[in-house]
TORKE-350995 format. One record per residue (C-alpha): residue in one letter; chain; x, y negated, z negated. Coordinates in steps of 0.25 Angstrom, whole numbers, plus 5000, padded with zeros to 4 digits. Each point is the difference from the previous one (the first is absolute). Layout:
residues N
+-----+-------+------+-------+------+
! res ! chain ! east ! north !   up !
+-----+-------+------+-------+------+
!   A !     A !    X !     Y !    Z !
...
+-----+-------+------+-------+------+
This chain:
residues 300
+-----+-------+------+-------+------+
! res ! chain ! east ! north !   up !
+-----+-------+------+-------+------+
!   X !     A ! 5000 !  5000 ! 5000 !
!   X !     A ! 5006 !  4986 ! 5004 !
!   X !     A ! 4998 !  4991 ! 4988 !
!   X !     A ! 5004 !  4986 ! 5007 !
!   X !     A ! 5002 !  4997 ! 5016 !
!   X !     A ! 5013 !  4989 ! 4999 !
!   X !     A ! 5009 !  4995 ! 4990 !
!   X !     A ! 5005 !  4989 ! 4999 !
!   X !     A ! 5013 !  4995 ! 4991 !
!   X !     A ! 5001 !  4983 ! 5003 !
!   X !     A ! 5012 !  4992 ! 4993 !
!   X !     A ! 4992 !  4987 ! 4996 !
!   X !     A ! 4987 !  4998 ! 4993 !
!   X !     A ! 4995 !  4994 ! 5009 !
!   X !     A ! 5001 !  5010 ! 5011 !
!   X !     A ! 4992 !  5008 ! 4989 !
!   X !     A ! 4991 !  4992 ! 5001 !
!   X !     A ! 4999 !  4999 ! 5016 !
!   X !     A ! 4999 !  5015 ! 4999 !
!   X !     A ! 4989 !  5002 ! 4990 !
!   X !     A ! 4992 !  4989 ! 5009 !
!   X !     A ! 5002 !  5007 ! 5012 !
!   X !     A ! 4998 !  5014 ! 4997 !
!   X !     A ! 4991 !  5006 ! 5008 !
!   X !     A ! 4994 !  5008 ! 4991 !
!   X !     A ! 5000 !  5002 ! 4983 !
!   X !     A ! 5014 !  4997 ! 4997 !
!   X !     A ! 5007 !  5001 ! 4985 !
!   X !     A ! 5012 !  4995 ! 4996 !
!   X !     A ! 5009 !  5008 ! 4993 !
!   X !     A ! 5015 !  5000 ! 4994 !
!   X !     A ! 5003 !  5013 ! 4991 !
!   X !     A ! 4987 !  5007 ! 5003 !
!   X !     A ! 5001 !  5009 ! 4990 !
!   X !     A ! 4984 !  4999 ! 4995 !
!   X !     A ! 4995 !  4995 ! 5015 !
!   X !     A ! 5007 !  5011 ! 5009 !
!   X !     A ! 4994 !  5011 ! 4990 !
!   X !     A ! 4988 !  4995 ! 4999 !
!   X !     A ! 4998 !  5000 ! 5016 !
!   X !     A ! 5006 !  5015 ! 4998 !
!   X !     A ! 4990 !  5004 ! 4991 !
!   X !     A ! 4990 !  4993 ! 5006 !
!   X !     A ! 4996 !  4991 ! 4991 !
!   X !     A ! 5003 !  4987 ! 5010 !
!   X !     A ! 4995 !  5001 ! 5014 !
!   X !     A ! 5011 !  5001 ! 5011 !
!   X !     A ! 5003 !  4986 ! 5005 !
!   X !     A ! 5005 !  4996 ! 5013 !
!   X !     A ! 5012 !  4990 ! 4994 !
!   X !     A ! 5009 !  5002 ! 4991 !
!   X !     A ! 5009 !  4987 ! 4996 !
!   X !     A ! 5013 !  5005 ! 4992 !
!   X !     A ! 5005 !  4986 ! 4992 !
!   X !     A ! 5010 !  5006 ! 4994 !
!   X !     A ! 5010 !  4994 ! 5009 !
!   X !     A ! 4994 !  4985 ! 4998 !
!   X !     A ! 5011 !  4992 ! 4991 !
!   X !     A ! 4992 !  4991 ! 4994 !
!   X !     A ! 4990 !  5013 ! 4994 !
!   X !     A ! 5014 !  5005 ! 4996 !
!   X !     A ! 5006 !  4989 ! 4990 !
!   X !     A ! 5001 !  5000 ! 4984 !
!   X !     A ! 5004 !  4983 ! 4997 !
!   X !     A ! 4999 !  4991 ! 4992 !
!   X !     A ! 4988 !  4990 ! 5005 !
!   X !     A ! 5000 !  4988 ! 4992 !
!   X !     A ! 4993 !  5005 ! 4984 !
!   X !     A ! 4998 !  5012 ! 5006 !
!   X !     A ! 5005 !  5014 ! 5006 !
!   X !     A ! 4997 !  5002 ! 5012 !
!   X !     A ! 4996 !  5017 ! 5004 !
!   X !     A ! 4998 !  5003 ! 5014 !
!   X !     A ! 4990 !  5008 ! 5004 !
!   X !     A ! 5009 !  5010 ! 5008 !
!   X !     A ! 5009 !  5002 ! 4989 !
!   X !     A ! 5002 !  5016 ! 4994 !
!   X !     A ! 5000 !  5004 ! 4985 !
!   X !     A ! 5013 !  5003 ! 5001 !
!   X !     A ! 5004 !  4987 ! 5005 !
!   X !     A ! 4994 !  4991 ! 4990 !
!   X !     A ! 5006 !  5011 ! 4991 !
!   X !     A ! 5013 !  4996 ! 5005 !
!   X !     A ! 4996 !  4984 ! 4999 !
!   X !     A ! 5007 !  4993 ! 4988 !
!   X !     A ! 4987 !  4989 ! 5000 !
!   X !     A ! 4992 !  5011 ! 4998 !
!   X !     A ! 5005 !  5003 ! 4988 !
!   X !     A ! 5002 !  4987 ! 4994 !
!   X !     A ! 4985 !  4995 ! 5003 !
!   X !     A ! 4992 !  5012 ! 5002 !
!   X !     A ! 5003 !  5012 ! 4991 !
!   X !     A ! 4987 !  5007 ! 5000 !
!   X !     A ! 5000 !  4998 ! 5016 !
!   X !     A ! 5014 !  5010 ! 4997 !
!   X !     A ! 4994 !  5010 ! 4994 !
!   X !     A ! 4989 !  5001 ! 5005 !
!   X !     A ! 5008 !  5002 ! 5015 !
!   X !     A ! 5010 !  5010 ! 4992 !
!   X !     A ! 4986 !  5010 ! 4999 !
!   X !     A ! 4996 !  4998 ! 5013 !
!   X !     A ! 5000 !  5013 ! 5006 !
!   X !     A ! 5014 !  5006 ! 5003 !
!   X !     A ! 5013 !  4997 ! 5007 !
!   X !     A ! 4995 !  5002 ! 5013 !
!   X !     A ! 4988 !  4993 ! 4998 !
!   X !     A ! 5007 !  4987 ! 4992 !
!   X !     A ! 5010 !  4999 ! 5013 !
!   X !     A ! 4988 !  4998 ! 5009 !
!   X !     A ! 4989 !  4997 ! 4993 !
!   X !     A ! 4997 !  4984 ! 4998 !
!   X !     A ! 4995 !  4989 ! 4991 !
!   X !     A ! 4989 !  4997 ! 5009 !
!   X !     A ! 4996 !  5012 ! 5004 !
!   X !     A ! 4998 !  5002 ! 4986 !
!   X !     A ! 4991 !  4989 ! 4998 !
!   X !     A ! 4992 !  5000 ! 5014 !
!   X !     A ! 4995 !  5014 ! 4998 !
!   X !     A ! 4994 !  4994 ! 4987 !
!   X !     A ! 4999 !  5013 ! 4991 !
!   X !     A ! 4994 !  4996 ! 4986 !
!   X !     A ! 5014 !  5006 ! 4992 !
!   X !     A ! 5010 !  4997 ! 5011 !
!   X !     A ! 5011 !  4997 ! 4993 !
!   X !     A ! 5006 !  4988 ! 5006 !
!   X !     A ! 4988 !  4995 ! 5003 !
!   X !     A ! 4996 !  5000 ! 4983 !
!   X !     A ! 5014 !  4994 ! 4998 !
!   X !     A ! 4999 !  4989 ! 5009 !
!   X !     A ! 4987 !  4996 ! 4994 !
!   X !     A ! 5005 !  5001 ! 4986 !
!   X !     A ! 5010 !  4990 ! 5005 !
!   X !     A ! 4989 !  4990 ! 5006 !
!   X !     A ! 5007 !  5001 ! 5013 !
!   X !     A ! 4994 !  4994 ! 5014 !
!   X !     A ! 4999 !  5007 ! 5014 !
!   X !     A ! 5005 !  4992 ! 5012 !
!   X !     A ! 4991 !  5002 ! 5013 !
!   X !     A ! 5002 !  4999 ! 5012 !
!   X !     A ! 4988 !  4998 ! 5013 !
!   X !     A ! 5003 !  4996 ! 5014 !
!   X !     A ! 4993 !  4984 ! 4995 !
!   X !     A ! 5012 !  5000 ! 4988 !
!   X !     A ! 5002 !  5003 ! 4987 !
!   X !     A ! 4994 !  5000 ! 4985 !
!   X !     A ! 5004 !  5005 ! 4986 !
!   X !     A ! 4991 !  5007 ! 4991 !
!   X !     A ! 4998 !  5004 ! 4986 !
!   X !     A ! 5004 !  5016 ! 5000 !
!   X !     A ! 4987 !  5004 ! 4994 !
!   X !     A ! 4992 !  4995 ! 5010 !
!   X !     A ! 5005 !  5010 ! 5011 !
!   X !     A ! 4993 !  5012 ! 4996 !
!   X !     A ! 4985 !  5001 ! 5002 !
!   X !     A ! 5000 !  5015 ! 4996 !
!   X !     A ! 5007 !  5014 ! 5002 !
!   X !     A ! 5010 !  5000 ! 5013 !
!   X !     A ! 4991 !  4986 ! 5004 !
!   X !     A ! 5006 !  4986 ! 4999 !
!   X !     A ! 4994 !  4987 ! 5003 !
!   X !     A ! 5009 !  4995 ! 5012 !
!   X !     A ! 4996 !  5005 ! 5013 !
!   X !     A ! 5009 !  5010 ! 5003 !
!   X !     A ! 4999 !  4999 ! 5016 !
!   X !     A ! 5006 !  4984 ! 5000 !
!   X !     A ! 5009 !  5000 ! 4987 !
!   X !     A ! 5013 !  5004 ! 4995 !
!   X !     A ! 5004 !  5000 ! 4986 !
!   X !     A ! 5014 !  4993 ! 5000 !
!   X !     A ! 5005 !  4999 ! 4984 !
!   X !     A ! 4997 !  4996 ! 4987 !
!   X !     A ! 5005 !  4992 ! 4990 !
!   X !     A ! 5003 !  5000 ! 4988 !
!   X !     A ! 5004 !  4990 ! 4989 !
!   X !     A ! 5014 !  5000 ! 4996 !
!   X !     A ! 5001 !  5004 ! 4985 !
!   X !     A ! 5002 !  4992 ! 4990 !
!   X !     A ! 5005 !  5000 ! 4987 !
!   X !     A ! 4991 !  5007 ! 4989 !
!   X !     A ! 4994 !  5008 ! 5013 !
!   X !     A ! 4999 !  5014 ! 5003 !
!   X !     A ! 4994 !  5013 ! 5004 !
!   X !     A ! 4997 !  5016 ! 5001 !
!   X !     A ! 4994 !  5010 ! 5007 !
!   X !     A ! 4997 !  5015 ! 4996 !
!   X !     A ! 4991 !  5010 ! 5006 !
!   X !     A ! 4995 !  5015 ! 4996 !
!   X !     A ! 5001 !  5011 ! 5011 !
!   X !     A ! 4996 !  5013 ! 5005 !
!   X !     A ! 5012 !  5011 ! 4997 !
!   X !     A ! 5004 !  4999 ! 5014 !
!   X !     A ! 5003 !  4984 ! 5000 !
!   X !     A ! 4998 !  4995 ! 5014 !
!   X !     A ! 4985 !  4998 ! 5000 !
!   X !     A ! 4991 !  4988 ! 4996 !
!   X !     A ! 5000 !  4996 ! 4984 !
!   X !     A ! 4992 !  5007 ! 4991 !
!   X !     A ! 5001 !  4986 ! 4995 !
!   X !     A ! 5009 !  4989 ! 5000 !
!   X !     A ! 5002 !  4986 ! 4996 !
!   X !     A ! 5008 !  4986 ! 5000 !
!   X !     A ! 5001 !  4991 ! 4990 !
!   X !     A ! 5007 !  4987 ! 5000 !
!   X !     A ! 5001 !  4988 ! 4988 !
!   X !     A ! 5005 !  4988 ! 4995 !
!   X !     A ! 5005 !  4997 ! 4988 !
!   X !     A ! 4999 !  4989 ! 4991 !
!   X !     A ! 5011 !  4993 ! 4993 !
!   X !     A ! 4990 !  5003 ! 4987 !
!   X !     A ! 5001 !  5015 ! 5002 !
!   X !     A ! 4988 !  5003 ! 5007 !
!   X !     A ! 4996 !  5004 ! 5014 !
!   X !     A ! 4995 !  4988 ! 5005 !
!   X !     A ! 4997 !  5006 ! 5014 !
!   X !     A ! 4996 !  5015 ! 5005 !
!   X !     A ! 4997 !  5007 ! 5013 !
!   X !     A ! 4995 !  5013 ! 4999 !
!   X !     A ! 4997 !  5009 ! 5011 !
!   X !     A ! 4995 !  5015 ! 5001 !
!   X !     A ! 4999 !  5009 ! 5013 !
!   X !     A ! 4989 !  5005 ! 5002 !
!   X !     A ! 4991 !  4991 ! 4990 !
!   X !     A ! 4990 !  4998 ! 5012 !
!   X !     A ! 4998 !  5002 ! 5014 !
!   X !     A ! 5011 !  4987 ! 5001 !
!   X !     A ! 5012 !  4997 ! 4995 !
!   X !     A ! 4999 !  4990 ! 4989 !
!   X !     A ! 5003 !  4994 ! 4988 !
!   X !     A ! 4995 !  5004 ! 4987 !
!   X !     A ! 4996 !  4985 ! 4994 !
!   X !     A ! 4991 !  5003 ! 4988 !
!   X !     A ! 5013 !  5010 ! 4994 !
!   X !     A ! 5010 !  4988 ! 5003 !
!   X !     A ! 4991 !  4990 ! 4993 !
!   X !     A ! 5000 !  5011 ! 4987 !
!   X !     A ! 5015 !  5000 ! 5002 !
!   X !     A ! 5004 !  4984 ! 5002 !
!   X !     A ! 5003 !  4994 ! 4986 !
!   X !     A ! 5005 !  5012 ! 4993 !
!   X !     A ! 5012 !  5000 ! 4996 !
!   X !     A ! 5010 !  5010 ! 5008 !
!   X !     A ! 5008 !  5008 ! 4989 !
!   X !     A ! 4984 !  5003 ! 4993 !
!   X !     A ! 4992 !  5001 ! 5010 !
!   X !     A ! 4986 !  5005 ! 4996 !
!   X !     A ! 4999 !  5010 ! 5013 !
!   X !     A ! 4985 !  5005 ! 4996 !
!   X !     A ! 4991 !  4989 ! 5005 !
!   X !     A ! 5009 !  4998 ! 5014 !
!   X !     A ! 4997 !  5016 ! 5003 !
!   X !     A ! 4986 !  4998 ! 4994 !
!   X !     A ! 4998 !  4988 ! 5011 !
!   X !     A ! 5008 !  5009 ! 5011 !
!   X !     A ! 4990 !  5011 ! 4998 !
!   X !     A ! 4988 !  4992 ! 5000 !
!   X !     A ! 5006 !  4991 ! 5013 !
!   X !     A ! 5006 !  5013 ! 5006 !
!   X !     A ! 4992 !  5006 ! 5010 !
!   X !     A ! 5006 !  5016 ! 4999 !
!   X !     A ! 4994 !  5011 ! 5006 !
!   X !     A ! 5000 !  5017 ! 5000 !
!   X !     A ! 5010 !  5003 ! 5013 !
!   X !     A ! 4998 !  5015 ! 5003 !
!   X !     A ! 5015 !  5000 ! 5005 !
!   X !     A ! 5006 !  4991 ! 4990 !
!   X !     A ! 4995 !  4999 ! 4985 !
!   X !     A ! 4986 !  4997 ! 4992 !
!   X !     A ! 4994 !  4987 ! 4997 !
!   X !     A ! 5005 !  5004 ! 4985 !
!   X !     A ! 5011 !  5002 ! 5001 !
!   X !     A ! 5003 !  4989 ! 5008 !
!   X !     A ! 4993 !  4991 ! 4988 !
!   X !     A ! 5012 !  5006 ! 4991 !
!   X !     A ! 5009 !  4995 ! 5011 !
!   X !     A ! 4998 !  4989 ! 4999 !
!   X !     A ! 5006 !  4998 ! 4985 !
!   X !     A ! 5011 !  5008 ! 5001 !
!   X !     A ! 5005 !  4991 ! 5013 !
!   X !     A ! 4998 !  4987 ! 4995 !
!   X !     A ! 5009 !  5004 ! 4988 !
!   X !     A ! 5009 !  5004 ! 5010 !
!   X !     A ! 5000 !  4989 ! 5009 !
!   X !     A ! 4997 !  4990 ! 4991 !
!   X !     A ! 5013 !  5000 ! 4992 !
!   X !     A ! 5007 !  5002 ! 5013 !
!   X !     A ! 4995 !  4987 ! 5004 !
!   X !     A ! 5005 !  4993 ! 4988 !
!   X !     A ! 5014 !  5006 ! 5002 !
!   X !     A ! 5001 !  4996 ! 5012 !
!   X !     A ! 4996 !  4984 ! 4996 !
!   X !     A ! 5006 !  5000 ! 4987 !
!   X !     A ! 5015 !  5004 ! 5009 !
!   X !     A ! 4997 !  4988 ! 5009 !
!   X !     A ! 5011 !  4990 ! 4998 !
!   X !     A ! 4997 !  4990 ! 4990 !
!   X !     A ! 4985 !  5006 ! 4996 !
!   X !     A ! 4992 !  4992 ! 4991 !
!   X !     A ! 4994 !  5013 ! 4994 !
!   X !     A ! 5008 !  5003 ! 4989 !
!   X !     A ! 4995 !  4991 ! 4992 !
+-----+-------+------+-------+------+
């Protein structure tokens, strides 16, 4: 069976762009396809006629400074942001959460935005970027616009954007500063390389007085979208961070949380116990990481 009829690898965006437009008939862009080319496989994606391989596009390629921010091409692999240094300096649980993805193989190939544009509830870079508050830069044949992270999913494997004009270029993300930090930590199946049982983010600021004066936290899957938990970060803001009170944040995560039985993966309840024991791991994983920032005002 023929799963696409032409592709296509352009060197600029804006050939991408071209095309995307003048495809002649359903046309996907691509870069590792490590979730898109097994899906047409499996048939769980029609065959298209076009397929646009970005991966050789420089600009979707680039890890830089931009300003307060970092910018993450979209065409960027796992391994590579693993390799990057700001990577490590101003998204930490972004890190992680792309040393799990998958294995070796997969990390060489897969991407960021792959990762984000097949919009699974518990991707895991996805949950990481929207821990960090991160925008999405896209791109359409009449320009370009940036967007709040969250608002890219409209449900599972479906984004907002119409996929047949648009092409997801970055994101950024704001440089770290001191007091600031994050982690990411996941609960798997035995085997390791398959979606999250659970997952999640979480991100803070803290306070010269000792609290935590800002808090992301993000779970995957709490929903049919990626998003953020905002009822268990208002239960955490004010505490301070070497006695946190973790029982009223996991009471408002299970109430905000919207889990579900998987047949393949784990029970609603045991995915309600999840929830506790993540956040005590990636909570003071998080705090670890902004109290080591250079001069953090959270030691007091």
């Amino acid at each position: 069976m023929t799963f696409w009829r032409t592709y296509l690898t352009p060197g600029s965006l804006a050939d991408a762009l071209t095309a995307l437009r003048e495809a002649p008939g359903p046309a996907r862009v691509v870069a590792g396809g490590t979730d898109l080319l097994l899906d047409l496989q499996q048939g769980r994606h029609p065959p298209v006629d076009t397929l646009i391989d970005v991966s050789r596009v420089p600009e979707l390629r680039q890890v830089r400074e931009d300003g307060e921010y970092v910018f993450l091409g979209a065409a960027a692999t796992h391994a590579e942001l693993l390799r990057e240094h700001l990577v490590a300096e101003s998204a930490v649980c972004l890190r992680q959460a792309c040393s799990l993805i998958g294995g070796p193989q997969v990390r060489n190939v897969a991407t960021l935005g792959g990762n984000v544009a097949h919009a699974l509830p518990a991707a895991d870079a996805a949950i990481a970027l929207v821990a960090l508050d991160a925008s999405a830069e896209l791109a359409t044949p009449g320009g370009r616009r940036e967007v709040p992270i969250e608002t890219l999913f409209a449900g599972p494997g479906q984004v907002t954007f119409d996929r047949a004009e648009t092409i997801v270029v970055g994101f950024r993300v704001r440089c770290r500063k001191a007091g600031e930090g994050s982690g990411f930590r996941r609960v798997m199946r035995p085997q390791g390389v398959a979606i999250a049982i659970l997952n999640m983010a979480v991100w803070v600021r803290l306070g010269v007085d000792g609290t935590i004066a800002v808090a992301h936290i993000a779970v995957g899957p709490s929903g049919p979208r990626p998003a953020r938990a905002r009822s268990a970060e208002a239960a955490l803001i004010g505490q301070r961070w070497d006695t946190i009170d973790h029982a009223p944040v996991v009471a408002a995560l299970q109430v905000e949380c919207r889990l579900r039985s998987s047949a393949h993966r784990a029970t609603v309840d045991y995915r309600r116990h999840l929830l506790g024991v993540l956040l005590n791991r990636a909570l003071p994983a998080a705090i670890d990481d902004a109290r080591q920032a250079a001069g953090s005002g959270g030691d007091g």
